[in-house]
BAMAR-468894 format. One record per residue (C-alpha): residue number from 1; residue in one letter; x negated, y, z. Coordinates in steps of 0.5 Angstrom, whole numbers, padded with zeros to 4 digits. Layout:
<sites>
SITE  seq  type   east  north     up
SITE  NUM     A      X      Y      Z
...
</sites>
This chain:
<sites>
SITE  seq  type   east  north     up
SITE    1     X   0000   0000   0000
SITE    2     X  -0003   0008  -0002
SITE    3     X  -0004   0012   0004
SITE    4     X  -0005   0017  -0001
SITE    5     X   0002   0023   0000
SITE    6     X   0006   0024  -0006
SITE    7     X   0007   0032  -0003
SITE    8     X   0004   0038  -0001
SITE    9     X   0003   0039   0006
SITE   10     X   0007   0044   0009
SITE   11     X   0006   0052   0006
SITE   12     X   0007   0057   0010
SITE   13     X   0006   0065   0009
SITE   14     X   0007   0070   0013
SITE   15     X   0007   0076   0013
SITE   16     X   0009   0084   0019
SITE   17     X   0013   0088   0017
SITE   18     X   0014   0094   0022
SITE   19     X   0016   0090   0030
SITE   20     X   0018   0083   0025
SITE   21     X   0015   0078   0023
SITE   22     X   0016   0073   0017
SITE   23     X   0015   0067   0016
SITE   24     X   0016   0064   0009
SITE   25     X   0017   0057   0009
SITE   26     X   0018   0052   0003
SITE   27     X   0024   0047   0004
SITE   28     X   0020   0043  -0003
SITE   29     X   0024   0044  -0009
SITE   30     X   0030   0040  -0014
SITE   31     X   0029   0038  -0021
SITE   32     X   0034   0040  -0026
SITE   33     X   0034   0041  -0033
SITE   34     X   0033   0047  -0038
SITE   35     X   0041   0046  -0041
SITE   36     X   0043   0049  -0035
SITE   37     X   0041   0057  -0038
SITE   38     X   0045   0059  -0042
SITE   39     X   0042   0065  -0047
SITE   40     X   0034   0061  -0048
SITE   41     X   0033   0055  -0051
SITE   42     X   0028   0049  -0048
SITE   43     X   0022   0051  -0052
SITE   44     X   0022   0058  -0051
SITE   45     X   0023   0057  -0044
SITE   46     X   0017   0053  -0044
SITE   47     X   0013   0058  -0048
SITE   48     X   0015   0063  -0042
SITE   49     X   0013   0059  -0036
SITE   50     X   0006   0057  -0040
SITE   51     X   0005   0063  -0041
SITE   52     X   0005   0066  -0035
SITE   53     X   0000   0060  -0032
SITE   54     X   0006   0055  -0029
SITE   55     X   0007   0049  -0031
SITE   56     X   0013   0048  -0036
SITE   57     X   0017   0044  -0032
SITE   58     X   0025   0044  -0031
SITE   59     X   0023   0046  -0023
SITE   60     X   0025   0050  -0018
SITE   61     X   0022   0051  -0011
SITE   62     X   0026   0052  -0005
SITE   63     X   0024   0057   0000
SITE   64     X   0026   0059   0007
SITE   65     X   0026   0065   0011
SITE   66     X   0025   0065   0019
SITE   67     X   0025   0073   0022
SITE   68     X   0022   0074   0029
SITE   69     X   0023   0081   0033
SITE   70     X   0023   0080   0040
SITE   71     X   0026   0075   0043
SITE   72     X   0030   0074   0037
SITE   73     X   0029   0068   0031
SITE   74     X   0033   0069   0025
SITE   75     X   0033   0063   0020
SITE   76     X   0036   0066   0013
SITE   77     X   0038   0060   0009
SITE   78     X   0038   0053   0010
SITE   79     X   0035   0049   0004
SITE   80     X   0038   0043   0001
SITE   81     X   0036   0039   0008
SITE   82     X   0035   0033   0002
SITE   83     X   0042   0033  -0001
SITE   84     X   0042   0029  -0008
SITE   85     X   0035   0028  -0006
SITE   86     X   0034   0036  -0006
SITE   87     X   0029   0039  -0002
SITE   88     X   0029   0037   0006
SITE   89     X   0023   0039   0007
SITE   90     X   0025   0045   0013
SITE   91     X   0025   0041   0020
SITE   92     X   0017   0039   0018
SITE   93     X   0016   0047   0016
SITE   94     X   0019   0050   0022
SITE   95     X   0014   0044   0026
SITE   96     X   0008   0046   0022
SITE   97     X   0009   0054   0023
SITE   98     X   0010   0053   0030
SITE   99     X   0018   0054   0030
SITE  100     X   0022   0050   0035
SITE  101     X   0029   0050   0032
SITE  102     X   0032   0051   0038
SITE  103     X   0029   0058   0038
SITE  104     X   0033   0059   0033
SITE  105     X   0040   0064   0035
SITE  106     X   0042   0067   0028
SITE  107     X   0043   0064   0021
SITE  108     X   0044   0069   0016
SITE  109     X   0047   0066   0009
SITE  110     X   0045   0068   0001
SITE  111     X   0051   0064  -0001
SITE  112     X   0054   0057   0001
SITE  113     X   0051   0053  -0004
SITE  114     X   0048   0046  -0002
SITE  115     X   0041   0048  -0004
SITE  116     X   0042   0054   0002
SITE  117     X   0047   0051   0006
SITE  118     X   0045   0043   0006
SITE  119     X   0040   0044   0012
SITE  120     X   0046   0048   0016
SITE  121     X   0049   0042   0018
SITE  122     X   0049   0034   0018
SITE  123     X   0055   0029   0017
SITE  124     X   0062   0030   0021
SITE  125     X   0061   0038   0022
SITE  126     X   0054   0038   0027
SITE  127     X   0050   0042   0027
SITE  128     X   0043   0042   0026
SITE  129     X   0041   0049   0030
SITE  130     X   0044   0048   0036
SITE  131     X   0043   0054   0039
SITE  132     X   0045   0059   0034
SITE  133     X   0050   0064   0037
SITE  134     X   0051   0068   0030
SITE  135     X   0051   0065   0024
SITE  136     X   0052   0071   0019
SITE  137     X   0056   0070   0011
SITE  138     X   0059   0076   0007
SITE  139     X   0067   0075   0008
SITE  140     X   0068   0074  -0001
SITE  141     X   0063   0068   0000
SITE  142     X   0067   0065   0006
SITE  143     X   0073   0066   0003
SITE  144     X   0071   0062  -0004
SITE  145     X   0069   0056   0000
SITE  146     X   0075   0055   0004
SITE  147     X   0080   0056  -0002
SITE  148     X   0083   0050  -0002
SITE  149     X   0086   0052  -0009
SITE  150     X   0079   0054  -0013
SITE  151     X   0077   0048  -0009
SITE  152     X   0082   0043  -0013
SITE  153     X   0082   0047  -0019
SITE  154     X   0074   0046  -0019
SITE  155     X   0070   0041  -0024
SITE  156     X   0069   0034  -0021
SITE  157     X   0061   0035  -0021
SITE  158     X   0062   0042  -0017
SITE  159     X   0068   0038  -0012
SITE  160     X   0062   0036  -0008
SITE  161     X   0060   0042  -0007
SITE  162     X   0065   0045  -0003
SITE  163     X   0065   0039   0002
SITE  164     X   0058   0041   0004
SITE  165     X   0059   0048   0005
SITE  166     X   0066   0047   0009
SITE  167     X   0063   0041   0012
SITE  168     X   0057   0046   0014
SITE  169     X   0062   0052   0017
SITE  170     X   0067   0048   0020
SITE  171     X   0060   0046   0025
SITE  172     X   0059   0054   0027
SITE  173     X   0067   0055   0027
SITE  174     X   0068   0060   0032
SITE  175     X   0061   0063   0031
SITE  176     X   0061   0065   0023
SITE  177     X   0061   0072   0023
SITE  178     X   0063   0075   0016
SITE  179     X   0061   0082   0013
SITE  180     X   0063   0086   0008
SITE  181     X   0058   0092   0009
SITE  182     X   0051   0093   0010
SITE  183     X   0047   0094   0017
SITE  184     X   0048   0087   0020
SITE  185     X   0042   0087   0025
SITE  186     X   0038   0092   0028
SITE  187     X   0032   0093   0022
SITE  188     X   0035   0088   0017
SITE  189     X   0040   0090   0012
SITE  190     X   0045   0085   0008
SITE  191     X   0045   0087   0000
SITE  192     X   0051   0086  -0005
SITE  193     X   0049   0082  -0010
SITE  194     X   0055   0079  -0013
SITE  195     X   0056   0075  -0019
SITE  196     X   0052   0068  -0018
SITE  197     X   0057   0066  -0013
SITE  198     X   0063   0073  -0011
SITE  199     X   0059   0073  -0003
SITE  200     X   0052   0072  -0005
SITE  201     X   0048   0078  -0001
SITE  202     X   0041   0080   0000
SITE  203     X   0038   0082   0007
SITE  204     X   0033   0088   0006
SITE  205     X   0028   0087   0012
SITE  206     X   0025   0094   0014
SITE  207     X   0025   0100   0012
SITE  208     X   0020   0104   0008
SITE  209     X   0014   0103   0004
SITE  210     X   0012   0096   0007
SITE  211     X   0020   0092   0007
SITE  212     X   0022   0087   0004
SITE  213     X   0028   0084   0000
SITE  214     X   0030   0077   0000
SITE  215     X   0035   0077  -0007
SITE  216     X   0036   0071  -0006
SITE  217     X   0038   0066  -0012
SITE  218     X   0037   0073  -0017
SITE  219     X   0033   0068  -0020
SITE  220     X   0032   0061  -0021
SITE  221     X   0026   0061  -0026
SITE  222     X   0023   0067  -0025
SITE  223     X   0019   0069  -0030
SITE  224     X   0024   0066  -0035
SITE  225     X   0030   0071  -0033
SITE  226     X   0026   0077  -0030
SITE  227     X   0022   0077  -0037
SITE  228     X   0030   0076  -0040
SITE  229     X   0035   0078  -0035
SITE  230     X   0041   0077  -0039
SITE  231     X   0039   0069  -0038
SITE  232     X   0044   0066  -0034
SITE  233     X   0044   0059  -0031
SITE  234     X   0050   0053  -0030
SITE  235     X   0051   0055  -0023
SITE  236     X   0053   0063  -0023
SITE  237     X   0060   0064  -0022
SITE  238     X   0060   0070  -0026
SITE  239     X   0056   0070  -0031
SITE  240     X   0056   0077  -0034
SITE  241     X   0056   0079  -0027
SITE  242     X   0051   0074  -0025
SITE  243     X   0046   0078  -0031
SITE  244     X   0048   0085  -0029
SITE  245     X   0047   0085  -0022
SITE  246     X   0039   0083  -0024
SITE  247     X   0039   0088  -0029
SITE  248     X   0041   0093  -0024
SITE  249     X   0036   0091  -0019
SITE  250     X   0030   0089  -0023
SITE  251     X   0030   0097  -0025
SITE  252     X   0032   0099  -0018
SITE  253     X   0026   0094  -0014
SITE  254     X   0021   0096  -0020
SITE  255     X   0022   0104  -0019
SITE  256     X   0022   0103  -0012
SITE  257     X   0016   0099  -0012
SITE  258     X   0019   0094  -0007
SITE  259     X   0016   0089  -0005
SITE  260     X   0021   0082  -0007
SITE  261     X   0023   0075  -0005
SITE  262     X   0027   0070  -0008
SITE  263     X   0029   0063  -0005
SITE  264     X   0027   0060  -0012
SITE  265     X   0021   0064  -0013
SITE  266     X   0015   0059  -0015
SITE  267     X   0012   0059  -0008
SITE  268     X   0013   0061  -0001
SITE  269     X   0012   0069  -0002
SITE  270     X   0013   0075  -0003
SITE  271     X   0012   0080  -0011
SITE  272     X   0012   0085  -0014
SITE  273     X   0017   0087  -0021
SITE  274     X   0014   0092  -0026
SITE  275     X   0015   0094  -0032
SITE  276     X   0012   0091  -0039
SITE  277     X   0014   0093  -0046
SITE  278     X   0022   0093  -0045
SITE  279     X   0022   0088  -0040
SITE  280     X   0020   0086  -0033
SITE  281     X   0014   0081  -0030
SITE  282     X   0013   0079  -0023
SITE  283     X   0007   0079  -0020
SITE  284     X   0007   0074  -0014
SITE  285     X   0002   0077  -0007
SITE  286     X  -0004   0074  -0006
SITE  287     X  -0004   0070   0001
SITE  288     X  -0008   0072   0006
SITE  289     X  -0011   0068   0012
SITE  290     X  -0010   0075   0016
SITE  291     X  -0003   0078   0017
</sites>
């Protein structure tokens, strides 16, 4: 039998910004396939992804956030908790980065689809983060995972997708704490984004030049939709919204300079987007042993 590991050891980023710290975890990643956008054929898609140095593969990684201020753990997203074979790497990042996951008292969601919600919760509604006091989701995205009548009106492959999510709120039930405005949490504001599900939020962590914004699920291969924005993939529940709202916010976070983050960006940190011709590139921080 190999002794040899078929995995990465855990990746683990951090980084200060004002009196928090961010700790950027890997969750592993999912494999899919180039079908599943829509506005890009498969080899232009490879041909984007080489070109930028990553390997031509449909893969997208899945990254998670832990948030400490003071006596306060704030896990934002979840990961797939290995789901359809799907990431499940979380437990063994919070461990390698020193997070007991007991000291985590607040969730704060993107949006409830099972790559970001799979590791909230295990079978018949139990929670995984025992201690959670708050578990913070903008009210559209609840309301959609709970209507029963979008839920039996859905595809069948997308039927399973709504039993995680309730399965996961139901584990919470009496402690989801829903928003439709922006100041959350002192230091971390909630972000509209609308179109990839009708509730998907970013959290804009501080404030001035050394902030950070997790987009969430803006991108799922990032340097094939923010090279061409309008490309949008299967899971968007409003496709023209879904490319829309990245226009808008890759012009915005590129004019402001402000540094990003997504969960499905190629690795567990933070970027910048600039401008190259009439379009954009991200380009990813270097880490640093120091923070």
């Amino acid at each position: 039998m190999s002794l040899i590991q078929t995995f990465q050891a855990p990746a683990i980023n951090r980084k200060r910004v004002g009196d928090m710290t961010v700790t950027m975890l890997s969750d592993g990643y999912l494999d899919v396939s180039f079908e599943l956008l829509s506005g890009i054929d498969g080899s232009k898609a490879e041909a984007l992804l080489e070109k930028r140095g990553v390997e031509p593969v449909p893969r997208m990684n899945i990254n998670i956030y832990v948030v400490q201020k003071g006596d306060r753990t704030i896990l934002i997203d979840t990961g797939a908790g290995g789901i359809n074979g799907w990431g499940g790497r979380l437990q063994v990042a919070l461990a390698a980065a020193g997070i007991d996951p007991l000291q985590i008292d607040t969730v704060l969601l993107t949006h409830a689809h099972p790559d970001h919600i799979g590791g909230l919760a295990g079978p018949l509604r139990t929670p995984i983060f025992r201690n959670v006091q708050q578990l913070f989701v903008h009210e559209n995205e609840l309301a959609f995972w709970r209507n029963d009548t979008i839920r039996s009106n859905a595809p069948d492959g997308f039927k399973p997708f709504f039993e995680v999510a309730q399965n996961a709120f139901d584990a919470y039930d009496g402690r989801i704490v829903t928003f439709s405005g922006e100041d959350i949490l002192p230091g971390i504001q909630a972000v509209p984004l609308p179109g990839h599900t009708p509730g998907h939020t970013g959290y804009l962590i501080g404030d001035g030049k050394d902030s950070i914004l997790v987009w969430g699920d803006i991108v799922h291969f990032p340097h094939i939709q923010i090279n061409q924005p309008e490309v949008t993939i299967a899971f968007d529940s409003d496709p023209a919204q879904a490319a829309a709202t990245r226009n808008r916010l890759l012009d915005q976070v590129a004019t402001d300079k402000l540094k990003v983050t997504g969960m499905h960006f190629n690795l567990p940190t933070t970027g910048l987007i600039q401008r190259e011709a009439s379009s954009y590139v991200l380009n990813y921080d270097l880490w640093s042993p120091a923070f």
